[in-house]
C-alpha atoms as one frame of an Amber mdcrd trajectory, in Angstrom:
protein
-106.554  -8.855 -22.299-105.548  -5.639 -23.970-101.641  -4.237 -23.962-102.409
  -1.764 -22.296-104.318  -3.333 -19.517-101.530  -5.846 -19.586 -99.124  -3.052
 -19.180-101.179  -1.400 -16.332-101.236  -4.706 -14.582 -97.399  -5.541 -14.607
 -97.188  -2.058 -13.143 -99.373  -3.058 -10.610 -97.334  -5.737  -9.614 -93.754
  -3.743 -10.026 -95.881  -1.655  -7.404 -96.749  -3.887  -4.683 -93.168  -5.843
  -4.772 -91.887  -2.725  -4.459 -94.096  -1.059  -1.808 -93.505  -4.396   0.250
 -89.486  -3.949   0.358 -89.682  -0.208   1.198 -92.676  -0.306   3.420 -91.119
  -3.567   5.929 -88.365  -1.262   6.510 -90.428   1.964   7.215 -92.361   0.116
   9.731 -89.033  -0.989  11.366 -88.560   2.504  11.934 -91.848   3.797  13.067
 -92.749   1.466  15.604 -89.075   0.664  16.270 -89.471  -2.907  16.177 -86.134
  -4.281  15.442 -86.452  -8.112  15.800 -84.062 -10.340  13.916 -83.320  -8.920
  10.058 -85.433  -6.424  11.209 -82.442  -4.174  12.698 -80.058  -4.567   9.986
 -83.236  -3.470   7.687 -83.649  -0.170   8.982 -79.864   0.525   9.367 -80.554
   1.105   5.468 -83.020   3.806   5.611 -81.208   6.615   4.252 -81.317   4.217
   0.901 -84.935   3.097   1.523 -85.743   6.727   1.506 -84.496   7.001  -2.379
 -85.951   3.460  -3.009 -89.369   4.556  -2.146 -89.789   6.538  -5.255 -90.100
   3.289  -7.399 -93.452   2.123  -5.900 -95.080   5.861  -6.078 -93.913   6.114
  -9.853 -95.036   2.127 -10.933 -98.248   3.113  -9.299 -98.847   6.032 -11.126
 -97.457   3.813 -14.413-100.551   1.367 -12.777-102.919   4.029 -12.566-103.558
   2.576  -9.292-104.505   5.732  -7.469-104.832   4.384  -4.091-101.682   2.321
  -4.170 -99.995   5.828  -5.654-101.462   7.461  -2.319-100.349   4.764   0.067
 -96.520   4.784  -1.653 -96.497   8.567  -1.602 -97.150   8.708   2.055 -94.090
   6.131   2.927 -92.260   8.391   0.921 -93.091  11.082   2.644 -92.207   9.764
   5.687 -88.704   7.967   4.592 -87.871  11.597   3.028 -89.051  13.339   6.651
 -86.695  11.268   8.712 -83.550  11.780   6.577 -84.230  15.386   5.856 -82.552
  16.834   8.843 -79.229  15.697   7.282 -79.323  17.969   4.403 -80.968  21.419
   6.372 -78.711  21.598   9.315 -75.863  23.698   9.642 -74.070  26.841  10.506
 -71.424  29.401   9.759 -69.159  29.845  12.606 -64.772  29.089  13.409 -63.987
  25.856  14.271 -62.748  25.678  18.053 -62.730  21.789  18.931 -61.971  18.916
  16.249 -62.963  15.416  17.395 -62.328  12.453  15.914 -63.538   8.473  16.025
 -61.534   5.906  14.604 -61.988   2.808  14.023 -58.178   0.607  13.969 -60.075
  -3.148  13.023 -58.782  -4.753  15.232 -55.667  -2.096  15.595 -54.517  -2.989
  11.928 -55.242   0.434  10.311 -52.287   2.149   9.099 -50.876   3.820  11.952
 -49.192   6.348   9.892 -52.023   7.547   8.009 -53.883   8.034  10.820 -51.514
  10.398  12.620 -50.894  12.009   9.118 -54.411  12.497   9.188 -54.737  13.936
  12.899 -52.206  16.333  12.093 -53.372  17.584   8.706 -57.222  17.983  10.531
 -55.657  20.126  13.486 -57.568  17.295  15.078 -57.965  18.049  19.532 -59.321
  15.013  20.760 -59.606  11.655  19.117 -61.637   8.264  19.764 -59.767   5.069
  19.002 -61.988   1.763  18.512 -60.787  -1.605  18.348 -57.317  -0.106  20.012
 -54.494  -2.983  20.799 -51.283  -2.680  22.663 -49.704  -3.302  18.984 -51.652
  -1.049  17.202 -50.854   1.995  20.626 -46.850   1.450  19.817 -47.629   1.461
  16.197 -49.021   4.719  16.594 -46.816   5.762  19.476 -44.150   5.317  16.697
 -46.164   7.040  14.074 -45.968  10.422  16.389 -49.615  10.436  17.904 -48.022
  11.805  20.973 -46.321  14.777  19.364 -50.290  15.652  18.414 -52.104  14.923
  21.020 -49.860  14.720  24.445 -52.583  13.785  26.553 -54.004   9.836  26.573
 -55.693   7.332  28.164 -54.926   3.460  27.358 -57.365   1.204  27.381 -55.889
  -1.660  24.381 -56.985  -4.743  24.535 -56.234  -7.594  22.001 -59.146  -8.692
  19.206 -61.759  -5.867  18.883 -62.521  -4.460  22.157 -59.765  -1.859  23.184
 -60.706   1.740  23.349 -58.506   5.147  23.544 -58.457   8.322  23.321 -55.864
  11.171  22.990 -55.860  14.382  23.520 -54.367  18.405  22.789 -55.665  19.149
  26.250 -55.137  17.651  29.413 -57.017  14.565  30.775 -58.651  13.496  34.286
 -61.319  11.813  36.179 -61.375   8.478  33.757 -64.057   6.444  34.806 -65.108
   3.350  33.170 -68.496   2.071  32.449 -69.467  -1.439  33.426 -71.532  -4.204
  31.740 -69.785  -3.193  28.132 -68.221  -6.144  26.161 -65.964  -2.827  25.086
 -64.082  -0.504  26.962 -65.826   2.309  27.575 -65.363   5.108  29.560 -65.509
   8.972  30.273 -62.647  11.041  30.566 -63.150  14.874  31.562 -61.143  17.154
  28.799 -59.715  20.186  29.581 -60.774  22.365  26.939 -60.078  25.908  27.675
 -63.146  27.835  29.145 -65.170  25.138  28.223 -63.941  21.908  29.856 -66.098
  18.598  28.813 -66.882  15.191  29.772 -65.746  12.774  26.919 -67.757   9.308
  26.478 -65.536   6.853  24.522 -68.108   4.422  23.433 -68.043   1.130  21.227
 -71.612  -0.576  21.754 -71.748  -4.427  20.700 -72.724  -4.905  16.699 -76.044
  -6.723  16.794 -76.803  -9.829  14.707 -78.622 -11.042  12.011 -81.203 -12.579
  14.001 -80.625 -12.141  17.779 -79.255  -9.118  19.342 -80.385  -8.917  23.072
 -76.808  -7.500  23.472 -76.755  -4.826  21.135 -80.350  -3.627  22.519 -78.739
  -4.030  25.904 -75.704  -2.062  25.588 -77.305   0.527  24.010 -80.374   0.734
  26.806 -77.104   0.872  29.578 -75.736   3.516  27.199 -78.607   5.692  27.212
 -78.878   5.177  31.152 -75.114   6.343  31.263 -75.819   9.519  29.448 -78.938
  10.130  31.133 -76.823  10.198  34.292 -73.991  12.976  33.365 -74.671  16.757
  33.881 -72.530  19.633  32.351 -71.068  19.712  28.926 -70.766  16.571  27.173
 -69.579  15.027  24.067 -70.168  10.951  23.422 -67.837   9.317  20.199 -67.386
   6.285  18.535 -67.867   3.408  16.882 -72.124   2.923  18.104 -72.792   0.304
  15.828 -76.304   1.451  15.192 -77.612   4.381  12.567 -79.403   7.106  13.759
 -82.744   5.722  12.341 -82.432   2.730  15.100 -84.573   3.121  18.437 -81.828
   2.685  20.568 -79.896   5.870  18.964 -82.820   8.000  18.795 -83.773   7.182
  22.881 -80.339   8.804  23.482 -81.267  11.755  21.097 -84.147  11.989  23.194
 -82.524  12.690  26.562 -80.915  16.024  24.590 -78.177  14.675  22.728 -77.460
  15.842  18.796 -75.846  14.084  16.314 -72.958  16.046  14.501 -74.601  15.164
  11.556 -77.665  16.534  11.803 -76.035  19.961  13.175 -73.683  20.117  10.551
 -76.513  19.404   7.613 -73.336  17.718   5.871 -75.641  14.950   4.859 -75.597
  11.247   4.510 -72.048  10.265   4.909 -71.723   6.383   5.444 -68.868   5.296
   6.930 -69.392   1.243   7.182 -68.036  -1.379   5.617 -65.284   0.954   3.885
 -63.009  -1.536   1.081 -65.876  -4.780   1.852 -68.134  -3.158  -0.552 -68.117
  -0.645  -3.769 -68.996   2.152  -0.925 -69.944   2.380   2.761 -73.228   1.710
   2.884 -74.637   2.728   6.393 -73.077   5.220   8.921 -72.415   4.095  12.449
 -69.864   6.280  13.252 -71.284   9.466  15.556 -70.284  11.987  17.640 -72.792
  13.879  19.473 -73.018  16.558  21.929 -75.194  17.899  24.675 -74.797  21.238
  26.643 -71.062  22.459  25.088 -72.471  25.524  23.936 -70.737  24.006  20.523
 -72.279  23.232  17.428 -71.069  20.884  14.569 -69.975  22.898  11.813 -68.687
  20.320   9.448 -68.751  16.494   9.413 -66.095  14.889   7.283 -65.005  11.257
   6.384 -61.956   9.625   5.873 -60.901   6.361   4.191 -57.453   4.681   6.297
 -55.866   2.243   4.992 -56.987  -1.241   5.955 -59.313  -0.274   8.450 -62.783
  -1.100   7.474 -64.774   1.920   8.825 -63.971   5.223   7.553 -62.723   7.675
  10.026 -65.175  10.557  11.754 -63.973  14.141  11.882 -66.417  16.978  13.460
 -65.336  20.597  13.543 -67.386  22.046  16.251 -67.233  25.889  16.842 -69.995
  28.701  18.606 -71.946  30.573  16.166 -72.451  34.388  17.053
């Protein structure tokens, strides 16, 4: 055999390994089957996207034509579902700050974060993984100087929710069948009062999840349900590129991310890893009349997610 043939046919094999780890994941997506690894596979997409260059340029290397086709098209289609990150956005004053935190498991530094709530002008935050200690700790801190206006719902371990608020705070109602707290809260924002969903769906697993795709169905149902102005934050534990997250996005809601066009901004596992490496941290919106102007995140010491702030504002 020739080099060069030899060379063409290593290429051709760079190709298909290749084309088989970006194309699993793409499927995933598509047909949003998300059985076992399947789920934590497309949680990755926004890095599959860049990944499925390699296949359409060892093709090419190949001169495989057809197998240069068949990897352009995935990349195509990774590129089209991540491109709405980078073409959103608007021009406009901020009017409403919202925040979601994650405290793991309410042992993020409690100063920090009310240094950070005050240096955001932040109006309304979401606290994840809240407990009693963690509330004094940030009691102490000076959260209530902030934000005046709360609602308590700590719990030890990981499943304790909050929220504070600049603006007062009524009608809290929670949602059953949540291993989390969760629960809506009408805010009082002036001239534009909202309903608030503080939301911490269960993390799925590596191989079963029945809980994860079940919270997030009873999620969806939730949202479905409320009429008016409404904004839904948290810790979701899914990506925007999982079928559970985009059947909400169906029923009208946008992700700040997308509105903002501040682009990929992960936000999980913040101090496990180099980097975050997948963003489950949203808040969206539905019928405010608000649009995200900026997305920004924020590492806090030990917490392992990196905080969420949205500056949402009307656009003339």
């Amino acid at each position: 055999m020739s080099a060069p043939r030899t060379r063409r046919s290593g290429w051709k094999w760079a190709t298909l390994i290749s084309l088989v780890i970006v194309a699993v994941p793409a499927l995933a997506r598509a047909t949003g089957i998300e059985a076992g690894p399947l789920a934590m596979a497309v949680a990755f997409m926004p890095w599959v996207a860049v990944l499925a260059l390699v296949p359409v340029v060892c093709a090419a290397l190949a001169r495989a034509w057809w197998l240069t086709a068949v990897s352009a098209l995935i990349l195509v289609l990774c590129v089209a579902w991540q491109v709405s990150l980078f073409t959103g956005g608007a021009d406009g004053k901020p009017e409403l700050t919202v925040a979601a935190i994650n405290l793991r498991f309410g042992e993020a530094d409690a100063d920090v974060v009310v240094e950070l709530i005050r240096d955001r002008d932040v109006d309304v935050v979401v606290f994840t993984e809240l407990t009693p200690e963690s509330e004094s700790a940030l009691r102490s801190a000076g959260l209530t100087k902030e934000l005046q206006h709360g609602v308590s719902r700590a719990e030890g371990g990981f499943s304790g929710t909050g929220v504070w608020s600049r603006y007062p705070l009524a009608h809290v109602s929670a949602l059953p069948g949540f291993m989390s707290q969760t629960f809506s809260v009408d805010v009082a924002v002036p001239d534009a009062p909202i309903t608030l969903f503080a939301v911490h769906p269960r993390a799925p697993r590596t191989a079963k999840h029945h809980v994860w795709e079940q919270e997030l169905a009873a999620l969806r149902d939730e949202l479905a349900k409320v009429s008016g102005p409404v904004i839904v934050a948290g810790d979701f534990n899914t990506t925007r590129d999982h079928a559970g997250f985009r059947a909400i996005e169906e029923i009208g809601y946008v992700d700040a991310a997308d509105q903002a066009g501040s682009g990929f901004a992960p936000t999980f596992p913040q101090g496990r890893a180099p980097f975050p490496l997948v963003a489950i941290d949203h808040v969206l919106e539905r019928n405010t009349g608000l649009v995200a102007l900026n997305t920004a995140t924020v590492v806090i010491p030990r917490a392992d997610h990196r905080a969420l702030i949205v500056e949402y504002g009307t656009v003339p």
